[in-house]
Wavefront OBJ file of the C-alpha trace (Angstrom):
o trace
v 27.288 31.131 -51.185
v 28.153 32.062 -55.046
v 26.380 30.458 -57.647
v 29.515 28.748 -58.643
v 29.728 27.087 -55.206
v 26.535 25.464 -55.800
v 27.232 24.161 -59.594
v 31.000 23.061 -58.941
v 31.541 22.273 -55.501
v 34.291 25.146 -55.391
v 34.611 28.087 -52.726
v 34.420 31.211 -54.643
v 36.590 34.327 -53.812
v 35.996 37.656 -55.251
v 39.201 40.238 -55.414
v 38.167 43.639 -56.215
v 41.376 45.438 -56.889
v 43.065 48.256 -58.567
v 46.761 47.394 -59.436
v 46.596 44.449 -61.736
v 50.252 42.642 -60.195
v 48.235 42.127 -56.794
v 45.284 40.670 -58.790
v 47.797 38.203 -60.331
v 49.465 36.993 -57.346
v 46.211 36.433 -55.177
v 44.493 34.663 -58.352
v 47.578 32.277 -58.667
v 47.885 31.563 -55.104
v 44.222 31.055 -53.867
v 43.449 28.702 -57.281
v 46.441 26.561 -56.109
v 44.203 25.825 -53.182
v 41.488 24.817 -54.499
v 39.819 27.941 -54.624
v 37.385 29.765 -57.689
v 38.905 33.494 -58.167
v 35.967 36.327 -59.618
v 38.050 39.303 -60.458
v 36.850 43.442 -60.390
v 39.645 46.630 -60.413
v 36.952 48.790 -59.271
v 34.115 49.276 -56.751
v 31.239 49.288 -59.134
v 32.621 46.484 -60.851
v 33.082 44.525 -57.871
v 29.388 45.588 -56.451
v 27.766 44.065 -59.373
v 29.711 40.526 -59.504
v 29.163 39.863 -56.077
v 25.528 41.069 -56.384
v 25.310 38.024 -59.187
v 27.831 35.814 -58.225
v 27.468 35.572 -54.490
v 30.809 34.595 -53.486
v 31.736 33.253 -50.220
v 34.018 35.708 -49.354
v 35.394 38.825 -51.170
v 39.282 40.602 -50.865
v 38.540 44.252 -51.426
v 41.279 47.063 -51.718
v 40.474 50.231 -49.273
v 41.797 52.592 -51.502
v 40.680 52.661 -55.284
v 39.911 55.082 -57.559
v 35.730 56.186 -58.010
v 34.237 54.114 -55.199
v 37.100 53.114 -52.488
v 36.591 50.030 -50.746
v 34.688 51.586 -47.639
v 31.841 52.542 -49.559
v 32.065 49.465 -51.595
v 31.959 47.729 -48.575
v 28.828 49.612 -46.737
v 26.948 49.427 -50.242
v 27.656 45.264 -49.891
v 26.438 45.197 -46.316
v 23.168 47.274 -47.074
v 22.219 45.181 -49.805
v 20.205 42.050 -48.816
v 21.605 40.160 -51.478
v 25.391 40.625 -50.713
v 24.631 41.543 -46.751
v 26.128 38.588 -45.582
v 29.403 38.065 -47.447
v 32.417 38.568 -45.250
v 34.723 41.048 -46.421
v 38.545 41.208 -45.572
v 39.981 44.934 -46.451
v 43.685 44.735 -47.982
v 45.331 47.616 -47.633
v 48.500 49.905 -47.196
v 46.973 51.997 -44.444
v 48.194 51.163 -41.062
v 46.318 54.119 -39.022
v 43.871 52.667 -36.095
v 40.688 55.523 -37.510
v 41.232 53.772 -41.154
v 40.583 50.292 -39.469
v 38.150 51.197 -37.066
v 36.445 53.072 -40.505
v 37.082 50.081 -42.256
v 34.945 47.552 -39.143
v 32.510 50.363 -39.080
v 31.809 49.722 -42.789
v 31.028 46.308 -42.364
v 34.271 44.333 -42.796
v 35.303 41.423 -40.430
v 39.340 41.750 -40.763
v 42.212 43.227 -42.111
v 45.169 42.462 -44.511
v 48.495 44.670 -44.438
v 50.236 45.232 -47.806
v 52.424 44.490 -48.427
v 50.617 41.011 -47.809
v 51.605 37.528 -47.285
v 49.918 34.998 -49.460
v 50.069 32.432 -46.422
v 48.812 35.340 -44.395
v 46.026 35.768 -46.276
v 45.242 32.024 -46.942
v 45.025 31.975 -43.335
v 42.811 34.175 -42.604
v 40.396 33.445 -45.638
v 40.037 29.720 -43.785
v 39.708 31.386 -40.405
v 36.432 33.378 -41.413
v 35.139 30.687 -44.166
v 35.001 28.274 -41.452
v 33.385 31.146 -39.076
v 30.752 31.478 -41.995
v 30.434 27.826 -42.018
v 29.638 27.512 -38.882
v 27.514 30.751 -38.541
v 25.453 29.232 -41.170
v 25.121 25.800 -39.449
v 24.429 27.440 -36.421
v 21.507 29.634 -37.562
v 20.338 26.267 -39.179
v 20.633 24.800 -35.721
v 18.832 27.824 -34.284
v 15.657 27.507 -37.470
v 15.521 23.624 -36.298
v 15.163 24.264 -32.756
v 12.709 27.313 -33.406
v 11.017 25.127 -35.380
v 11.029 22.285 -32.490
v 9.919 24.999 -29.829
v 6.934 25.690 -31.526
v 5.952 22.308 -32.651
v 6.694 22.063 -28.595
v 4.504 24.744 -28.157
v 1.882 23.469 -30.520
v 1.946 20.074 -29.162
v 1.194 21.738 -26.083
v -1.964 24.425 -26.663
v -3.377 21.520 -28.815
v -2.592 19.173 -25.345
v -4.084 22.330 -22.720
v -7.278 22.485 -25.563
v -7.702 18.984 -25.903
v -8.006 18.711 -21.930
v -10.284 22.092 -22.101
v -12.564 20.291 -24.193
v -12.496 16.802 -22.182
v -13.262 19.112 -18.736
v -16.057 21.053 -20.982
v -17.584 17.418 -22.382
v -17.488 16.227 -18.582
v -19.230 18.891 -16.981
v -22.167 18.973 -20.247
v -21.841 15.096 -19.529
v -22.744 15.587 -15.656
v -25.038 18.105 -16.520
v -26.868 16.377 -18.926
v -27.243 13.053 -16.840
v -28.412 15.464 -14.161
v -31.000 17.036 -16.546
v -32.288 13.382 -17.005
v -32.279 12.416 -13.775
v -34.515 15.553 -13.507
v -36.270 14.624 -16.677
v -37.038 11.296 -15.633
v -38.138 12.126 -12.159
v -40.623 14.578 -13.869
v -42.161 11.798 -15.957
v -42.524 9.251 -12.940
v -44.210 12.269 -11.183
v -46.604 12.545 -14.440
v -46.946 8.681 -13.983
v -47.858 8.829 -11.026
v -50.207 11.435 -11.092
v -51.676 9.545 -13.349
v -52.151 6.515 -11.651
v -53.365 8.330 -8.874
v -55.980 9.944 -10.486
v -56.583 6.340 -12.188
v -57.029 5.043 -8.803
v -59.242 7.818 -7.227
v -61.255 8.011 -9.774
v -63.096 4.833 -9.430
v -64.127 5.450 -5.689
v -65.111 8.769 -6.238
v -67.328 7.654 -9.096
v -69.244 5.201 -6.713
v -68.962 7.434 -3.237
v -70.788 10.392 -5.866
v -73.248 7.566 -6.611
v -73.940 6.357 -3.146
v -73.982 10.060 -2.174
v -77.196 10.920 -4.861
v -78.899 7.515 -3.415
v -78.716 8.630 -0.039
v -79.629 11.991 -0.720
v -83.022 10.398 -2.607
v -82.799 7.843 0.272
v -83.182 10.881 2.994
v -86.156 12.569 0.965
v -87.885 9.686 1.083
v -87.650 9.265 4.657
v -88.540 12.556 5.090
v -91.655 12.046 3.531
v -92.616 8.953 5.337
v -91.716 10.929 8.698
v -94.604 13.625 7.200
v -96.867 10.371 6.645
v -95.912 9.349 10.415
v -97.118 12.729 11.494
v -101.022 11.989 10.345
v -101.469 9.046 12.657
v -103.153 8.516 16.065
v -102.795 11.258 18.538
v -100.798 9.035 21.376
v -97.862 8.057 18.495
v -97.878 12.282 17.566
v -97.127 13.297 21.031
v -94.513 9.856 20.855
v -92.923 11.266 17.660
v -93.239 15.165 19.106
v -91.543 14.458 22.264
v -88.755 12.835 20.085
v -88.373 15.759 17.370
v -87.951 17.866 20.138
v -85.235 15.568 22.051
v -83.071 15.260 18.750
v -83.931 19.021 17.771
v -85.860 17.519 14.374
v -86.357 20.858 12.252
v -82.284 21.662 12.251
v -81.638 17.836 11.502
v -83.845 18.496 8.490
v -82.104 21.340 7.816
v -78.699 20.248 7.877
v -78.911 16.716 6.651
v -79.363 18.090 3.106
v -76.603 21.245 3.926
v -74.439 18.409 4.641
v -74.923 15.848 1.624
v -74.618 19.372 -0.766
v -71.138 20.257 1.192
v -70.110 16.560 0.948
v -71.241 16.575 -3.052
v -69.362 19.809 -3.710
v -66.369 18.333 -2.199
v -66.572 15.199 -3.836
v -67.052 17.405 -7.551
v -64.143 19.208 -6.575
v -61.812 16.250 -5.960
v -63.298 14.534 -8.696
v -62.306 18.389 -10.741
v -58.765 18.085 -9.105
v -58.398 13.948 -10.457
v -59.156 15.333 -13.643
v -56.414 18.306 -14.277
v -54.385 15.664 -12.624
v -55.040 13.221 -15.976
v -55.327 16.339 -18.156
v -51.871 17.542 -16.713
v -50.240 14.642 -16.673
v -51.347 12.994 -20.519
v -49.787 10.118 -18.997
v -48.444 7.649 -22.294
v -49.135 10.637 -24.438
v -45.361 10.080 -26.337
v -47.283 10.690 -29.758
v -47.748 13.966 -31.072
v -51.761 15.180 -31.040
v -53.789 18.468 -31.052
v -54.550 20.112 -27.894
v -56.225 22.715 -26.687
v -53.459 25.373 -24.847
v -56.202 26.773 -22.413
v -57.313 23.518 -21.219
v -53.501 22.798 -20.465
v -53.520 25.864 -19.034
v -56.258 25.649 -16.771
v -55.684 22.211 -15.388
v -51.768 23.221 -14.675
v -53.323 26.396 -12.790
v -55.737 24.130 -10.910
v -52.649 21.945 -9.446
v -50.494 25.184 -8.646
v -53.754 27.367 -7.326
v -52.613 26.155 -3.695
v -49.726 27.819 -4.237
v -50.581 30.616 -5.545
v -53.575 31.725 -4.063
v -52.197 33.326 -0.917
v -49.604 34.618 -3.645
v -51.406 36.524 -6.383
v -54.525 37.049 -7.997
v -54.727 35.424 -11.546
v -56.341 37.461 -14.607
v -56.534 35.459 -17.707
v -57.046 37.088 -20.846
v -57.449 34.460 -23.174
v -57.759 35.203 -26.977
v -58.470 32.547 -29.702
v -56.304 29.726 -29.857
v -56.731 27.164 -32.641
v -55.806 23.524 -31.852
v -51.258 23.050 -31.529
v -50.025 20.319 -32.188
v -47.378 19.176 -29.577
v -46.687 16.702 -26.562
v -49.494 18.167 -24.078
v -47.974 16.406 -20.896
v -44.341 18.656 -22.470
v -46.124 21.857 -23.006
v -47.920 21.684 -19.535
v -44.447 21.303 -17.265
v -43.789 24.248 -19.424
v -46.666 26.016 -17.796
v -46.154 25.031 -14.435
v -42.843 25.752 -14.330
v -43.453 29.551 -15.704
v -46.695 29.801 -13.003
v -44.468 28.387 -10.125
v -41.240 30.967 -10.341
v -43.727 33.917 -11.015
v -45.171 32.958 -7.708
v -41.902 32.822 -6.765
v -40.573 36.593 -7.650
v -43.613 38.264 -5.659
v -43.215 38.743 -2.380
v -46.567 39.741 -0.220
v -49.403 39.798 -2.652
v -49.012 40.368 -6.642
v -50.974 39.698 -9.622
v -50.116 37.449 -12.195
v -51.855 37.689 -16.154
v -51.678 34.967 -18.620
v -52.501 35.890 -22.001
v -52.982 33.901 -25.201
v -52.965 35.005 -28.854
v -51.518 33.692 -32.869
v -49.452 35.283 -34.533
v -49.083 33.981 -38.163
v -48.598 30.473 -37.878
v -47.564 30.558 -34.116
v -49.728 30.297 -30.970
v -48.090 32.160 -28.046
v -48.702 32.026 -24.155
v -47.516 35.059 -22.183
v -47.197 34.902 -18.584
v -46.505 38.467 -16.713
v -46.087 38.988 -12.729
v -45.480 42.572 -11.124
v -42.871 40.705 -8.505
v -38.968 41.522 -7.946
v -37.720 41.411 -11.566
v -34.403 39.570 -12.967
v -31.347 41.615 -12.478
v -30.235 42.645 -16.637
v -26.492 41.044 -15.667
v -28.304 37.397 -15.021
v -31.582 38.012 -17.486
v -28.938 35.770 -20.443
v -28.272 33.177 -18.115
v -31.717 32.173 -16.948
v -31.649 29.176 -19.249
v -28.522 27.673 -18.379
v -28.855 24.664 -16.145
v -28.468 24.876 -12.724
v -28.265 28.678 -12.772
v -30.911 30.301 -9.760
v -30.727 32.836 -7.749
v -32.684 31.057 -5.039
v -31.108 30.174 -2.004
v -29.564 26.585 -1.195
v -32.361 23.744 -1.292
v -34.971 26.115 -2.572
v -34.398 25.883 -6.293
v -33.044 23.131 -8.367
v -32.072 25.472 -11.033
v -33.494 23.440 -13.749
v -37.446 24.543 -14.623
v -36.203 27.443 -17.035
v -33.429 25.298 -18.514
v -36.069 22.211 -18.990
v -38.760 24.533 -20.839
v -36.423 26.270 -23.123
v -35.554 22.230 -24.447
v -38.974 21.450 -24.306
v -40.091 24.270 -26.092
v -37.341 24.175 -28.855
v -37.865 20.702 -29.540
v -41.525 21.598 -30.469
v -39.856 24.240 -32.831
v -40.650 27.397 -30.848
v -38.591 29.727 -28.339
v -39.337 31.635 -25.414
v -38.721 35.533 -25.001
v -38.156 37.067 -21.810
v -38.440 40.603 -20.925
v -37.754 42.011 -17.171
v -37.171 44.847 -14.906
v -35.983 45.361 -11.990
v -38.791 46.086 -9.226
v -41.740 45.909 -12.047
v -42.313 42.553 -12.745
v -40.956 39.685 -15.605
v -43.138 38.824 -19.012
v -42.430 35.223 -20.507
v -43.986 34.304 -23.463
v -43.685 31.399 -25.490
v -43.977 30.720 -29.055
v -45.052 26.985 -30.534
v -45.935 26.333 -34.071
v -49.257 25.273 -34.596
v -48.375 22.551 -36.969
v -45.347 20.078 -35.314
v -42.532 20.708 -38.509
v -41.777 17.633 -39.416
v -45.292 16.325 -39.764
v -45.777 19.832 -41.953
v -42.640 18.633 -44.414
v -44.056 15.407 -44.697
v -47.592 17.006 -45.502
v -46.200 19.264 -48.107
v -44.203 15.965 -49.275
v -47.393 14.007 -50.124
v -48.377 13.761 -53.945
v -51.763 15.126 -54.838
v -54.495 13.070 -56.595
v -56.800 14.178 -59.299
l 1 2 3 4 5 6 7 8 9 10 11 12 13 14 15 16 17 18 19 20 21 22 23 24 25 26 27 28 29 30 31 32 33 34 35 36 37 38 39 40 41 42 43 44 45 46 47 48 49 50 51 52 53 54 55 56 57 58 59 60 61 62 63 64 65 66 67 68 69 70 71 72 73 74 75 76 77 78 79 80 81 82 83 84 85 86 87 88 89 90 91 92 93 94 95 96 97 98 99 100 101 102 103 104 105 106 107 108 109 110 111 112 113 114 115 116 117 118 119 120 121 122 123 124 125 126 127 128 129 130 131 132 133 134 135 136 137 138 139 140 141 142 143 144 145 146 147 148 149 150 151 152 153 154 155 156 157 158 159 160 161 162 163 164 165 166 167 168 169 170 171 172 173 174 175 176 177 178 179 180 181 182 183 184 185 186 187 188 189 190 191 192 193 194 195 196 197 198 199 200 201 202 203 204 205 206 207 208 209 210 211 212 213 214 215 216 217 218 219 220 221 222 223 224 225 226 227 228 229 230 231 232 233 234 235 236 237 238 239 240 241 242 243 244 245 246 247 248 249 250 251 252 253 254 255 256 257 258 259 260 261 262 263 264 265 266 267 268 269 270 271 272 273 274 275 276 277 278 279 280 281 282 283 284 285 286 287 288 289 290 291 292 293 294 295 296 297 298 299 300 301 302 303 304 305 306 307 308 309 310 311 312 313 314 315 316 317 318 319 320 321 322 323 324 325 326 327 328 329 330 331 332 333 334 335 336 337 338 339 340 341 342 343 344 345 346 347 348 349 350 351 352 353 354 355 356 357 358 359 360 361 362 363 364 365 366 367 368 369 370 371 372 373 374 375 376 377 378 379 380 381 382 383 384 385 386 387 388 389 390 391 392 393 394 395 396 397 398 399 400 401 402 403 404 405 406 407 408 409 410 411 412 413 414 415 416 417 418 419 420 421 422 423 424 425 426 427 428 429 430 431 432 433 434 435 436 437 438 439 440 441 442 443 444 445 446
């Protein structure tokens, strides 16, 4: 469209010929109708009004002097500006290569001079309403490109929206699974507890009965000695009944059997404590505790399990008090001690090791079993992932310990190979962070 086309309303038609009488007919003829006439009588004329005018449509004489009308023509169509003007060739030459050299140059039609004006009118209309409708059709064809990919839009932001509902489902079932998980561990911590609450009390008394029966047997002892001294027809009494109920073992093993029975009764008493010490049960409150304590009491509970497994080597370095949720940090611990147990097959060794490293404590727990394979060694956290089979693994230990150890501000690193063994070791800050920042946040007196 010419410039004049957009200011005026008008449909502007540039003839670029030679012979001044043709110019004069066509510009009478096509302003009767309505039309806006540019006028050039040469090719480089006529190249630089159409370049600034922009006609709609441009009458251009084949032969001319300088430039003829085909390469005015192929110098139109090459240049972006003027590339989509239609151009109708007038001219004298009837031959079928001129024409076919005329299309080939870019025009869209042809005029025969000597040339009717109705003729021409004609075919001016024909390929302005051609233009008119190539132009409303490639603004049909932006609109509906523009349609398919809102379309297409509306649909990759429908298939992610979905994606992201599926994703927020499955964390959703995952983490109601995790609490399930998380809650059953804390009603086994609870009960533990309670258990040990409720042993305890008998095996305080049954410790104390046992040391008043084991002063309760001396002393009948020594009045048995005291029997011994009397009259000579009660010795042979009480020697014909030492011998019938074998008196000197009885001796013996009366007080082999109270020291077996207090032993056991320590050691259950010794297994009712880890259970409290494991367990911290209403511990919600952050406190200092001592790591090798935890440590012990969790290897205490587990040592059934692993005994028959591995031999345990602890090489324990200093550890200043952490501050943390000890009943936390402990599941941590078992959870480590159990799947080492777990990777050995026959009998292994396991080594737990303790050190600081500037502000950090860190536990380290090796074993020399199968290893974790390197393609699953960045998936060990995720929850749910084991390699166990069906019904022996929940999936969920590692996954629970990583949480439980990044919510007390430290991480775990892991470090395996195939056939040699896997090393765990977990960092914890010795001071809980926000209690530090709100330390540091306190004004000083003085």
């Amino acid at each position: 469209m010419s410039e004049a086309t957009h200011t005026d309303g008008h449909v502007t038609i540039l003839v670029i010929d030679d012979v001044p009488a043709n110019i004069g007919i066509l510009v009478d003829y096509l302003e009767e109708h309505g039309f806006r006439v540019l006028v050039a009588q040469d090719g480089e004329e006529g190249f630089q009004r159409a370049a600034f005018a922009r006609p709609n449509l441009i009458l251009l004489d084949a032969m001319m002097p300088g430039i003829d009308g085909f390469e005015t023509c192929r110098r139109l169509k090459t240049t972006p500006e003027t590339s989509d003007i239609p151009v109708i060739f007038m001219t004298a030459l009837t031959d079928v290569h001129d024409k076919m050299a005329g299309f080939g140059a870019g025009a869209v039609d042809y005029v025969t001079k000597p040339f009717e004006t109705a003729e021409v009118l004609v075919r001016i209309n024909t390929h302005l309403a051609l233009q008119t409708m190539h132009a409303q059709l490639e603004t049909q064809n932006r609109q509906l490109q523009y349609a398919v990919a809102e379309h297409q839009k509306a649909e990759n932001d429908l298939r992610q929206a979905l994606d992201e509902i599926n994703t927020l489902n499955e964390q959703q079932v995952q983490t109601q699974r995790l609490l399930l998980q998380s809650e059953k561990m804390a009603a086994v911590g609870q009960l533990a507890a309670g258990v040990a609450h409720e042993i305890n009390n008998p095996i305080g008394f049954v410790i104390s009965n046992m040391t008043s029966l084991e002063r309760y047997v001396k002393e009948l002892m020594q009045l048995l000695a005291l029997h011994e001294q009397t009259d000579s027809a009660a010795q042979q009494q009480i020697a014909a009944y030492r011998k019938q109920i074998d008196f000197d073992y009885l001796r013996e093993d009366v007080f082999a059997l109270l020291n077996e029975s207090k032993d056991g009764l320590m050691r259950v008493k010794k297994i009712v404590q880890n259970l409290k010490d494991f367990s911290h049960a209403g511990d919600s409150v952050w406190q200092d505790a001592d790591l090798h304590k935890g440590l012990d009491s969790t290897l205490n509970l587990v040592w059934n399990e692993l005994k028959y497994k591995a031999t345990i080597h602890k090489e324990y370095g200093d550890l200043p008090s952490v501050e943390c949720l000890p009943q936390e940090i402990n599941q941590v611990f078992l959870n480590l001690l159990v799947n080492a147990g777990h990777a050995i097959d026959g009998h292994g060794e396991i080594t737990i090791r303790t050190g600081t490293r500037e502000d950090e404590a860190w536990v380290e727990i090796a074993d020399n079993g199968c290893g974790i394979p390197p393609e699953n060694l960045s998936r060990i956290f995720d929850p749910f992932f084991t390699t166990k089979p069906v019904g022996k693994g929940t999936g969920l230990g590692l996954s629970l310990s990583y949480g439980i150890v990044q919510k007390h501000g430290g991480r775990i690193d892991v470090s395996s190979e195939c056939g040699k063994g896997t090393t765990f070791r977990v960092y914890l800050p010795v001071r809980h962070a926000e209690k530090s920042q709100a330390d540091q946040a306190l004004p000083t007196l003085g």
